[in-house]
MITI-436735 format. One record per residue (C-alpha): residue number from 1; y, x, z. Coordinates in nm, 4 decimals. Each point is the difference from the previous one (the first is absolute). Example, Ala and Ser with C-alpha at 12.3 -4.5 7.8 and 13.67 -1.06 7.14 Angstrom:
BEGIN
<atom i="1" v="-0.4500" u="1.2300" w="0.7800"/>
<atom i="2" v="0.3440" u="0.1370" w="-0.0660"/>
***
This chain:
BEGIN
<atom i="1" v="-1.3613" u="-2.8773" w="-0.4268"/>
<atom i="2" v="-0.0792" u="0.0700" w="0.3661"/>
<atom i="3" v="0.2662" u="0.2176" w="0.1543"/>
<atom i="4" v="-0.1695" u="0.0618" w="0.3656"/>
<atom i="5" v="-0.3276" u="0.0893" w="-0.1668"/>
<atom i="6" v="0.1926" u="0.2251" w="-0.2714"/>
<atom i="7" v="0.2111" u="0.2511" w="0.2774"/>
<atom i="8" v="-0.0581" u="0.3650" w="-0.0738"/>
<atom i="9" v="0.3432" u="0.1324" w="-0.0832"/>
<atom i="10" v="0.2843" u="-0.0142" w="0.2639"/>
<atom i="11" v="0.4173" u="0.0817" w="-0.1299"/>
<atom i="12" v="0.1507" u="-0.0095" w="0.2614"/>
<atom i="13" v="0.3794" u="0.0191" w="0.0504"/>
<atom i="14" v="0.0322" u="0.1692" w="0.3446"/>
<atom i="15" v="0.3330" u="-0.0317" w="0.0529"/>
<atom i="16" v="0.3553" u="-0.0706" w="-0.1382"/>
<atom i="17" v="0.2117" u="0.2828" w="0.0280"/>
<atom i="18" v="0.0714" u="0.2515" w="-0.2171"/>
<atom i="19" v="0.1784" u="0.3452" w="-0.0207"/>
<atom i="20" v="0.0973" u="-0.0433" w="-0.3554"/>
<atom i="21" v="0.2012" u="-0.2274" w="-0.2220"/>
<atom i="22" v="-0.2241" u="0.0443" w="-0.3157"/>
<atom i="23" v="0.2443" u="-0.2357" w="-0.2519"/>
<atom i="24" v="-0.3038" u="-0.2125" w="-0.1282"/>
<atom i="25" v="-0.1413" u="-0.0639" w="0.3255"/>
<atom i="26" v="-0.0052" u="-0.3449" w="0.0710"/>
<atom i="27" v="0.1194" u="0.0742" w="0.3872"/>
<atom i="28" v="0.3303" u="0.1288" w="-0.1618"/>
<atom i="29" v="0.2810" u="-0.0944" w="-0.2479"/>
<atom i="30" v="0.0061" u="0.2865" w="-0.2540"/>
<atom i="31" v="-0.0317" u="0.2731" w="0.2577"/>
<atom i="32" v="0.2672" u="-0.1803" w="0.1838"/>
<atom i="33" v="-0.0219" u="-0.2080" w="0.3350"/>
<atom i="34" v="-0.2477" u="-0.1550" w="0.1144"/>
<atom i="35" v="-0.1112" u="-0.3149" w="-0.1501"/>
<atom i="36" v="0.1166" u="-0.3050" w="0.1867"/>
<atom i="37" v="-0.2214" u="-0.1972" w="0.2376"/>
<atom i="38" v="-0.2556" u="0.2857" w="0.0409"/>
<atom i="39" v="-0.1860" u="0.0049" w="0.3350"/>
<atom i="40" v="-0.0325" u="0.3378" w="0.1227"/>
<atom i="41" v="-0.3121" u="0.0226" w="0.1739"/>
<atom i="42" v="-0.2984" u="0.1866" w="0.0348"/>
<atom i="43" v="-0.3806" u="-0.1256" w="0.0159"/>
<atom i="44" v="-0.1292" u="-0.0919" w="0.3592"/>
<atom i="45" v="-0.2322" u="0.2569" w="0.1292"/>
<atom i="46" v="-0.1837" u="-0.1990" w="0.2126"/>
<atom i="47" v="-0.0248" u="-0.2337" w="-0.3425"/>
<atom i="48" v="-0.1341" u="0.3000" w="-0.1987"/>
<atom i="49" v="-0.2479" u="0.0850" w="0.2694"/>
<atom i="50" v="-0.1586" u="-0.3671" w="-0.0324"/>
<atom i="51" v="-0.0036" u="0.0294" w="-0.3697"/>
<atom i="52" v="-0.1941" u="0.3109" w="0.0217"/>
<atom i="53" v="-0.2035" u="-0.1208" w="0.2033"/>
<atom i="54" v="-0.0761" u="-0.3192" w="-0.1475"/>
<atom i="55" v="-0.0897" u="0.1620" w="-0.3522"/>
<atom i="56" v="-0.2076" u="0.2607" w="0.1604"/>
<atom i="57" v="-0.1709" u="0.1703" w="-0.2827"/>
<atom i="58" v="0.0926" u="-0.2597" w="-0.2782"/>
<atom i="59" v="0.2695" u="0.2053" w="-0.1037"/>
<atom i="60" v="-0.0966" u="0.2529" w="-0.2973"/>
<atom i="61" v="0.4003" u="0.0813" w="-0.0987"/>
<atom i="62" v="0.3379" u="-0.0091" w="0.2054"/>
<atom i="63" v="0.3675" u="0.0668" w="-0.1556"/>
<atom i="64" v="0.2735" u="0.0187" w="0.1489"/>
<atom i="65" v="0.2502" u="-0.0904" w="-0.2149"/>
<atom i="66" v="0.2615" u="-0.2467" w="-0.0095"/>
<atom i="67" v="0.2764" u="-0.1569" w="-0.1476"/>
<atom i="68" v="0.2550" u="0.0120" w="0.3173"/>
<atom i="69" v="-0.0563" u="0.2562" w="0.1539"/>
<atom i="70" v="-0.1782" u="0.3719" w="0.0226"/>
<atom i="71" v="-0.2721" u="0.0690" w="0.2258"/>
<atom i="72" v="0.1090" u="0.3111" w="0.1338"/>
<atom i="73" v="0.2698" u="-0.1744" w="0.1890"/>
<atom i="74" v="-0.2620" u="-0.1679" w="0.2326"/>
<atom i="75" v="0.0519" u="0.1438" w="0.3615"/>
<atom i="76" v="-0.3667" u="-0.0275" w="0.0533"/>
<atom i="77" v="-0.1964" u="0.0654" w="-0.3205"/>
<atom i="78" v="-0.2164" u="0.2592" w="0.0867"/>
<atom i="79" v="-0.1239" u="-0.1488" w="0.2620"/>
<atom i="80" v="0.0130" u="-0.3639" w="-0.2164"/>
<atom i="81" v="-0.2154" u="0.2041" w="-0.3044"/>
<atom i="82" v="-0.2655" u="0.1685" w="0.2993"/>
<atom i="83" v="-0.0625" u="-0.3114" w="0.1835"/>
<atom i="84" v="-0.0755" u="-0.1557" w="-0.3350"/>
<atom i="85" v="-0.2394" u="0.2871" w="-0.1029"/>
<atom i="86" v="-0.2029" u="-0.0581" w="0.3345"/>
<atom i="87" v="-0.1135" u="-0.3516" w="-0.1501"/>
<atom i="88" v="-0.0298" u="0.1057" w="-0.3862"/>
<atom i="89" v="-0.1968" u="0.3555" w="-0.0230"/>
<atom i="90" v="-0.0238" u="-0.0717" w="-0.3864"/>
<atom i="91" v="0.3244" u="-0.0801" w="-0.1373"/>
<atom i="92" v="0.2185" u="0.2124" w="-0.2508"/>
<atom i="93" v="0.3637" u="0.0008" w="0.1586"/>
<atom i="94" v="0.2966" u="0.0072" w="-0.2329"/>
<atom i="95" v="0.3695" u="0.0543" w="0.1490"/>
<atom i="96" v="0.3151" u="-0.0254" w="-0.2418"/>
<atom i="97" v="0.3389" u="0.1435" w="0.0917"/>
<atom i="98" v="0.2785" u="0.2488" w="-0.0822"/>
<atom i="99" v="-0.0799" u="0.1803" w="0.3094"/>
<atom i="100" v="0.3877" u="0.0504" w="0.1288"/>
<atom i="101" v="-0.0918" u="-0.0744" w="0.3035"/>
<atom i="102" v="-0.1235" u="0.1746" w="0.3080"/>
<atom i="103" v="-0.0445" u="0.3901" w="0.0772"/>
<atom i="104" v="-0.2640" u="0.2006" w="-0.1609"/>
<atom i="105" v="-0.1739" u="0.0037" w="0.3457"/>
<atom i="106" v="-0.0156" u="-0.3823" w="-0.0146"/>
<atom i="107" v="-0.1535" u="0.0505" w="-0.3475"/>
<atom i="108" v="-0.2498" u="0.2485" w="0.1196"/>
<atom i="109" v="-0.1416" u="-0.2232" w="0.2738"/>
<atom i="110" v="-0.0551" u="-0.2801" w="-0.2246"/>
<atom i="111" v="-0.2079" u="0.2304" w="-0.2259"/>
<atom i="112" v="-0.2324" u="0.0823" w="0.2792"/>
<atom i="113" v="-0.0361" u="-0.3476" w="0.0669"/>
<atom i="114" v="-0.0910" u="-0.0987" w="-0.3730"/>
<atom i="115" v="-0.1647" u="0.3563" w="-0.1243"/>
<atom i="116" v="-0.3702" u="-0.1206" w="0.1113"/>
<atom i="117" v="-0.0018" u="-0.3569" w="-0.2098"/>
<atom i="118" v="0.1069" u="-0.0678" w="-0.3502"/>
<atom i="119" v="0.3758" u="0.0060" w="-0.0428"/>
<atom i="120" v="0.2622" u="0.0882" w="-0.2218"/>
<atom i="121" v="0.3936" u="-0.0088" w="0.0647"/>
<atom i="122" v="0.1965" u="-0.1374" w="-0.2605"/>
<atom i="123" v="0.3215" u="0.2172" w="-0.0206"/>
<atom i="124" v="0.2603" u="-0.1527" w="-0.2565"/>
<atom i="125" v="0.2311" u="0.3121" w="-0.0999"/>
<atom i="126" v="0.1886" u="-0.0343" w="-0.3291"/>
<atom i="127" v="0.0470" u="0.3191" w="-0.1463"/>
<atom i="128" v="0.1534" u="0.3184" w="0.1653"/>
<atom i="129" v="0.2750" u="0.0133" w="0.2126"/>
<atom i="130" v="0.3074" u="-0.2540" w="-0.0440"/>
<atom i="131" v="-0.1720" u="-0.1687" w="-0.2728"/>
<atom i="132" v="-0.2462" u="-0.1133" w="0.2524"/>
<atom i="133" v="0.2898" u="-0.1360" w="0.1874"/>
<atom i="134" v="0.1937" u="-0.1549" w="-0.2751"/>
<atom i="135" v="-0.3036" u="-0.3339" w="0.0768"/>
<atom i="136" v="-0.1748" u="0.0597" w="0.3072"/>
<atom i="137" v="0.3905" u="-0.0518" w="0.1939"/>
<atom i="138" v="0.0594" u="0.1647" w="0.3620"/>
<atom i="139" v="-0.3211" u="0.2281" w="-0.0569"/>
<atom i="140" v="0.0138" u="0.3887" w="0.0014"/>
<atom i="141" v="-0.1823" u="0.1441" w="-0.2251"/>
<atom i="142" v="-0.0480" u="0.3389" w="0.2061"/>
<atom i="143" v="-0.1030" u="-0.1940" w="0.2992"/>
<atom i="144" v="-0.2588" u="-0.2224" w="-0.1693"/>
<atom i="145" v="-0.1639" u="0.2611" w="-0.1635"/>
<atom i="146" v="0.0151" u="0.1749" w="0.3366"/>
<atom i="147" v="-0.2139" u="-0.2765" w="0.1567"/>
<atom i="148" v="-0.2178" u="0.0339" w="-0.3067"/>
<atom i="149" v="-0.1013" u="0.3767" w="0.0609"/>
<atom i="150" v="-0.0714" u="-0.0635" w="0.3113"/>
<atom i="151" v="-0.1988" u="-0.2993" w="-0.0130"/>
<atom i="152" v="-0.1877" u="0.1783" w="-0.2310"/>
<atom i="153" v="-0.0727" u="0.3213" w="0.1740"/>
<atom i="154" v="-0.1359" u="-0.2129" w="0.2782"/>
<atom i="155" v="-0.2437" u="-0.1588" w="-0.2324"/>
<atom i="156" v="0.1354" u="-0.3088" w="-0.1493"/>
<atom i="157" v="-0.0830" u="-0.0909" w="-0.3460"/>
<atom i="158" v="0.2984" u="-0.0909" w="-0.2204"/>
<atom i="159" v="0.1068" u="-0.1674" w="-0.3544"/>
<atom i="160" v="0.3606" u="0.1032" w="-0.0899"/>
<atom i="161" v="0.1406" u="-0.2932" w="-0.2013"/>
<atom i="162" v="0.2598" u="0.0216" w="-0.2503"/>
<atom i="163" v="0.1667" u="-0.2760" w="-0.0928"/>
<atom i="164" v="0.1415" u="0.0835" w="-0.3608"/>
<atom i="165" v="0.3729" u="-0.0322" w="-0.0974"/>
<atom i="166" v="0.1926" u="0.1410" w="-0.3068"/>
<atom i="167" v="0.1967" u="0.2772" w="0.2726"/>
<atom i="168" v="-0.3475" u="0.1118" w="0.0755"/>
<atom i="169" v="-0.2030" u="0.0181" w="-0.2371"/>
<atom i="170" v="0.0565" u="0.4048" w="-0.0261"/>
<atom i="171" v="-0.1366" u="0.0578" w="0.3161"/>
<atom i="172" v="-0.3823" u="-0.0994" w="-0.0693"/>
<atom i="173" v="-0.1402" u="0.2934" w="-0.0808"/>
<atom i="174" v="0.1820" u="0.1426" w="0.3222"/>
<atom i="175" v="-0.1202" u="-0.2368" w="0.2111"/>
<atom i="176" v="-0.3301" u="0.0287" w="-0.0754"/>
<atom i="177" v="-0.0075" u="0.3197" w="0.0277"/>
<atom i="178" v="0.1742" u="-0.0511" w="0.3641"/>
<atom i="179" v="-0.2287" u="-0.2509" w="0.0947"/>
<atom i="180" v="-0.3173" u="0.2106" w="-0.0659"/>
<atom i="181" v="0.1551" u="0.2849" w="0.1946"/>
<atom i="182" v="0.1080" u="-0.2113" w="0.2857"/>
<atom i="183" v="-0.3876" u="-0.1145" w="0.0409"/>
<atom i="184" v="-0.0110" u="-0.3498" w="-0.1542"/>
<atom i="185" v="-0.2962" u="-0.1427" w="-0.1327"/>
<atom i="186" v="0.1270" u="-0.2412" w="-0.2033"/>
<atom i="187" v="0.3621" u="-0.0587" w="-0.2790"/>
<atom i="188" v="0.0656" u="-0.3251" w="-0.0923"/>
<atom i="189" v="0.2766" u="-0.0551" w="-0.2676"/>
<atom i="190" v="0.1606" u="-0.3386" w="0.0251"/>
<atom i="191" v="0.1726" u="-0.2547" w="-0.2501"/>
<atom i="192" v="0.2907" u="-0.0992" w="0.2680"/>
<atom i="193" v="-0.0576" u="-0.3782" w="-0.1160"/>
<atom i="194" v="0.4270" u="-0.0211" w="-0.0586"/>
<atom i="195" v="0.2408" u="-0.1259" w="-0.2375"/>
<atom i="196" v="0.1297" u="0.3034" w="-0.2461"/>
<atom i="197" v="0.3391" u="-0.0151" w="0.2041"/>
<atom i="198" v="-0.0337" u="0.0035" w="0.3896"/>
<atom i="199" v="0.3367" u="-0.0821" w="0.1099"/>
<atom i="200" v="0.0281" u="0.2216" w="0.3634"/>
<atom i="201" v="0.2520" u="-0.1663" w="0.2841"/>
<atom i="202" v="0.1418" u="0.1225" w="0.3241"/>
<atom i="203" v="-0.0228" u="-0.2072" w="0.3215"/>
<atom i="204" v="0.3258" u="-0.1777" w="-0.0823"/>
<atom i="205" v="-0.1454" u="-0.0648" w="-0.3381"/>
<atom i="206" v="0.2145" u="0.2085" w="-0.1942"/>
<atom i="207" v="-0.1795" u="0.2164" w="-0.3732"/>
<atom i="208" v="-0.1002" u="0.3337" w="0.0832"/>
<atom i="209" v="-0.2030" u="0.0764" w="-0.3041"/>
<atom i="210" v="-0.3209" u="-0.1507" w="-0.2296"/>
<atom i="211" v="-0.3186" u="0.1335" w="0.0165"/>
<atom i="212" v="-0.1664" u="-0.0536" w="-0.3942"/>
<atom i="213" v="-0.3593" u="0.0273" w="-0.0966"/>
<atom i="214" v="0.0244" u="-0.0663" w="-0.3473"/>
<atom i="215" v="-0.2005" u="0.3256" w="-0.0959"/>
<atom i="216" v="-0.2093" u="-0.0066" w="0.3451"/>
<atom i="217" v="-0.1350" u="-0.2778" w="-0.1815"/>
<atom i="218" v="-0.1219" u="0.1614" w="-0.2802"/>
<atom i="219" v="-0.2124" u="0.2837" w="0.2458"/>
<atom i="220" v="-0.3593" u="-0.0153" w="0.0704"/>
<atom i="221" v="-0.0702" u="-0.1436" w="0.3633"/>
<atom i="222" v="-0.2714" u="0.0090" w="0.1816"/>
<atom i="223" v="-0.2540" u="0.2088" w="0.2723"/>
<atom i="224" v="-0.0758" u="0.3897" w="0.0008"/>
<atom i="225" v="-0.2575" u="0.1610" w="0.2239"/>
<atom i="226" v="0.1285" u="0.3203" w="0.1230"/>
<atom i="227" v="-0.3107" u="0.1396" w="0.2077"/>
<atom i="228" v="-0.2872" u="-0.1480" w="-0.1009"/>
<atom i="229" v="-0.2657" u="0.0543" w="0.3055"/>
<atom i="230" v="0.2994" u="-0.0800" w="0.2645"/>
<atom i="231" v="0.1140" u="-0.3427" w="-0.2238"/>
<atom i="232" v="-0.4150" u="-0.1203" w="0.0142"/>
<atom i="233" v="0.0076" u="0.0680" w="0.3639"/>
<atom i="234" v="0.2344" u="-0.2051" w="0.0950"/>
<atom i="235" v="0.0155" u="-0.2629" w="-0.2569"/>
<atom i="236" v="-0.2266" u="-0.2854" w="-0.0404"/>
<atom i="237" v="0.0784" u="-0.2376" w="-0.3298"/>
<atom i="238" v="-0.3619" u="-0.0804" w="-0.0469"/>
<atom i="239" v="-0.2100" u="-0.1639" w="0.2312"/>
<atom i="240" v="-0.3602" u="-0.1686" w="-0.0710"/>
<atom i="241" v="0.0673" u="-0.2499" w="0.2725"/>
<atom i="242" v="0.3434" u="-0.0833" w="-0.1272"/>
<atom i="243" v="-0.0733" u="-0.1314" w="-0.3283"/>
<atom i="244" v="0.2748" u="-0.0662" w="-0.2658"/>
<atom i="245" v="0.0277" u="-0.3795" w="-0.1189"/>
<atom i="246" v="0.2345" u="-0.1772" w="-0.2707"/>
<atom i="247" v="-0.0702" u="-0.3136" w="-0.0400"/>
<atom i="248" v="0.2950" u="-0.1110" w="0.2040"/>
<atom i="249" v="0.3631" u="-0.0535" w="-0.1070"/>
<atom i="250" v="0.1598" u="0.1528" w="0.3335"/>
<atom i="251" v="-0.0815" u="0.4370" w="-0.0346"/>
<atom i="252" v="0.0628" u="-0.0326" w="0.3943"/>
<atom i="253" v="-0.2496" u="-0.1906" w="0.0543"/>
<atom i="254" v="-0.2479" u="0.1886" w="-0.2548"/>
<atom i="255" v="0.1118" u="0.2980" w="0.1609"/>
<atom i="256" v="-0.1507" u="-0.1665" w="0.3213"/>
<atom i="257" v="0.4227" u="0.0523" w="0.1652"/>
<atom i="258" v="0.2648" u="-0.2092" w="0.1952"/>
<atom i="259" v="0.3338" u="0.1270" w="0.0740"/>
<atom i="260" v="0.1466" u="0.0050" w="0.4097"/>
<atom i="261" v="0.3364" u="-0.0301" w="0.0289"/>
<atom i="262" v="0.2452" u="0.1866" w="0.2993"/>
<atom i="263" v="-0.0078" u="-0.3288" w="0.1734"/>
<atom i="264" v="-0.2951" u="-0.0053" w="0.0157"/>
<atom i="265" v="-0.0733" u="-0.2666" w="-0.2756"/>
<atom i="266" v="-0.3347" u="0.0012" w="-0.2404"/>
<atom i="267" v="0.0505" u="-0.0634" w="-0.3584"/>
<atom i="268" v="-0.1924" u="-0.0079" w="-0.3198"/>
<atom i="269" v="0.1778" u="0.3477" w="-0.1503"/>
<atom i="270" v="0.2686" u="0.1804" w="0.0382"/>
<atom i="271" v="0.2002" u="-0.2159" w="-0.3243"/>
<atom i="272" v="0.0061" u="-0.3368" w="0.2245"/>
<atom i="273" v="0.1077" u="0.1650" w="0.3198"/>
<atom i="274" v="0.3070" u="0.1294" w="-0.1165"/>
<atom i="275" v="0.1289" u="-0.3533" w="-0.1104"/>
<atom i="276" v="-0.1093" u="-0.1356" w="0.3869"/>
<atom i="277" v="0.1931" u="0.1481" w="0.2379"/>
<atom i="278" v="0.3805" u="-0.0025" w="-0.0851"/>
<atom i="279" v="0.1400" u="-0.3296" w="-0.1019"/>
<atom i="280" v="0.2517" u="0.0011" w="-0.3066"/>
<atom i="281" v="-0.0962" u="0.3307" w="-0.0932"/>
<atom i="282" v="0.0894" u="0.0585" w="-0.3484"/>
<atom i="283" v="-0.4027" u="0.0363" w="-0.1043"/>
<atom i="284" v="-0.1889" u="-0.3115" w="0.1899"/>
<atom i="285" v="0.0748" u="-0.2373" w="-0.3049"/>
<atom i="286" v="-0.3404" u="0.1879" w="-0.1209"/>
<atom i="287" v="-0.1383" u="-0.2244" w="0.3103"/>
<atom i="288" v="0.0559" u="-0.3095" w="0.1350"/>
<atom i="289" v="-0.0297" u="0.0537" w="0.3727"/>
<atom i="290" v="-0.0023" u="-0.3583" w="0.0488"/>
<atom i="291" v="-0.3533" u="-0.0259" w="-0.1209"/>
<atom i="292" v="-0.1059" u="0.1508" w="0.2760"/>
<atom i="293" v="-0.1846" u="-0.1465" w="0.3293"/>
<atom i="294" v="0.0857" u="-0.0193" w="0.3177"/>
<atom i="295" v="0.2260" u="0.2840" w="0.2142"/>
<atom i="296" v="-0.2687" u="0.2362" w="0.1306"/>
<atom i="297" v="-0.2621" u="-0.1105" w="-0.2204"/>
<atom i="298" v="-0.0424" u="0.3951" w="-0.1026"/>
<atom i="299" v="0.1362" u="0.1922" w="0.3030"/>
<atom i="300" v="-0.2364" u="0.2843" w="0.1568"/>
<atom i="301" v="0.1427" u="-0.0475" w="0.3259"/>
<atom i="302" v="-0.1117" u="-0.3368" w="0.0805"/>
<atom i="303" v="-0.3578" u="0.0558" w="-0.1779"/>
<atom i="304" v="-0.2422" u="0.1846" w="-0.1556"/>
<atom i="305" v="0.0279" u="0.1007" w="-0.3197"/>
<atom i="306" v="-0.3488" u="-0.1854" w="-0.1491"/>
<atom i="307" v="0.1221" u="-0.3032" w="0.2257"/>
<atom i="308" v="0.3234" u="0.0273" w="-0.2302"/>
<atom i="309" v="-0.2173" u="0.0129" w="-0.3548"/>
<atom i="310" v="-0.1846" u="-0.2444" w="0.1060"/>
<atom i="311" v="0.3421" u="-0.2699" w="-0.0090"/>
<atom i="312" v="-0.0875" u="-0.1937" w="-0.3308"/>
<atom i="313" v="0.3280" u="0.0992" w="-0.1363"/>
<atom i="314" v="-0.1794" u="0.3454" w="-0.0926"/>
<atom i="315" v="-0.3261" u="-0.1523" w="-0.1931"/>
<atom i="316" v="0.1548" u="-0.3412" w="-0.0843"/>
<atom i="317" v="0.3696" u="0.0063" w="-0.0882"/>
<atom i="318" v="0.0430" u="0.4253" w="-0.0814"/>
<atom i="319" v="-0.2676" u="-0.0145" w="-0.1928"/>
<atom i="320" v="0.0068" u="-0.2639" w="-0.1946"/>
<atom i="321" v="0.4016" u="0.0670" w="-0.1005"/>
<atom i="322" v="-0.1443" u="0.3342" w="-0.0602"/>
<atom i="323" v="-0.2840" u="-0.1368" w="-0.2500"/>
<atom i="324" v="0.2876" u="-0.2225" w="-0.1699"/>
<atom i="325" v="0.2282" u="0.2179" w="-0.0345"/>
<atom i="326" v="0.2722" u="-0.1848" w="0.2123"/>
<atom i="327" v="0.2207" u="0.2772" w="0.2063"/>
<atom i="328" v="0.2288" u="0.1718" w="-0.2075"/>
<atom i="329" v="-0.0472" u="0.3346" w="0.2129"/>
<atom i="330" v="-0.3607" u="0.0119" w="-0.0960"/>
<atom i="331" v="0.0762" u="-0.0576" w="-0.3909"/>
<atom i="332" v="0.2866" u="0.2734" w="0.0054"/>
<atom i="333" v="-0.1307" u="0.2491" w="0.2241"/>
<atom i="334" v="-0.3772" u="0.0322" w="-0.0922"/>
<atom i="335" v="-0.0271" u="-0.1989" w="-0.3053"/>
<atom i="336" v="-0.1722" u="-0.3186" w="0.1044"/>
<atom i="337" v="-0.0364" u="-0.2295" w="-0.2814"/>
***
């Protein structure tokens, strides 16, 4: 395995903060307070220009996802996602968020930014109404569907995910009828990866209710085009020049990826970096943290990020606990045997 010669997919965790409590968010305790020891910080833009930069058309795919935080709460994406599309003219651009945030007009301007390139905004809305709000905590509904409409009418390209509970499961038809209407391109219906029982907590910690997906589970998942000639547009899964390959244990590093964490910190996928950054956190038995090389060894802000994959704890040590089989995150979350 050769990690610096691999790099084609960027996640990338922008930033920490988050308008919601969603109760199986790793940055919360069941839609409670915030989980102890968590930084709250948001990526370096003078960091982000130098990454840019440095993979100038390497790049063929950049999410923004995350596990702490939600990328809308940047102060300075837009200008973040158009300095970065001034160095990659050929890269499919993939935001995720419940869109709580902001003002339509804020939503508008970054559709002009992104409406020339591929792009698609990720909108996670739950059903209609308070069932939406009964996961996705401290969102309104009306307001993020607000944002929505007018992202679209400015011409972004979005996929409405639905992340499927029992309390929801009515609404389907509904939404994507909504959706459709509203000017998505895309509906994605979503196993919410939960327990049946999802006990729900206040900030002082005290039962409010349970959220159960016992018959969620039981309902076809998966990805519905909703305009055709709009979704081909803007959507590029298959590239000639960005071949598939397999015969690798790690799907990150098949799928050519490495995660980038708020603090600006470059992992192998998304699965290690949760375990990495808050010490005694209920999860990071699935990784021993100790294991890992010197402080700094993978931080953006003190080098590049091929001068980080090139550290022989990527091609040496990852990868050959990878091959055996030897961290307990890999075995549990993608099936590494």
């Amino acid at each position: 395995m050769h990690w610096s010669q691999n790099l084609r997919k960027l996640h990338v965790d922008l930033t920490s903060y988050c308008n919601a409590k969603c109760p199986a968010c790793a940055r919360n305790l069941n839609g409670g307070p915030t989980t102890p020891g968590l930084a709250l910080e948001h990526f370096e833009v003078d960091v982000w220009n130098q990454l840019a930069k440095d993979t100038a058309g390497n790049i063929h795919k950049l999410f923004l996802n995350g596990n702490w935080g939600d990328p809308g709460m940047h102060p300075n994406l837009i200008e973040m996602l158009a300095t970065f599309g001034q160095y990659h003219t050929d890269c499919d651009l993939v935001i995720c968020t419940n869109g709580g945030m902001h003002k339509p007009e804020w939503w508008c301007e970054l559709a002009t930014v992104l409406k020339e390139r591929r792009h698609r905004v990720v909108w996670s809305i739950d059903g209609i109404g308070k069932s939406h709000e009964l996961y996705r905590r401290n969102t309104s509904y009306d307001r993020v569907i607000e944002n929505m409409q007018a992202f679209n009418s400015a011409g972004g390209a979005s996929e409405w995910v639905m992340t499927l509970w029992d309390h929801n499961l009515h609404e389907i038809d509904t939404v994507r009828k909504l959706a459709k209407d509203l000017g998505c391109y895309w509906l994605e219906l979503r196993d919410s990866h939960s327990p049946e029982e999802l006990l729900v907590t206040d900030n002082d910690k005290r039962y409010e209710y349970t959220l159960y997906t016992k018959k969620a589970k039981d309902v076809k998942s998966g990805l519905e085009i909703l305009n055709k000639d709009q979704a081909e547009k803007f959507r590029k899964d298959l590239r000639l020049d960005f071949p598939s390959q397999t015969e690798f244990k790690c799907p990150w590093y098949n799928e050519y990826s490495v995660q980038i964490d708020p603090f600006m910190k470059v992992w192998p996928c998304c699965n290690i970096s949760i375990y990495t950054h808050i010490k005694g956190h209920p999860m990071d038995q699935q990784f021993d943290v100790t294991t890992l090389p010197e402080d700094g060894f993978n931080d953006l802000s003190k080098q590049s990020i091929y001068e980080i994959l090139e550290h022989p704890w990527w091609d040496i040590t990852l990868s050959t606990a990878i091959d055996r089989a030897e961290y307990k995150v890999c075995r549990n979350s993608c099936g590494v045997r």
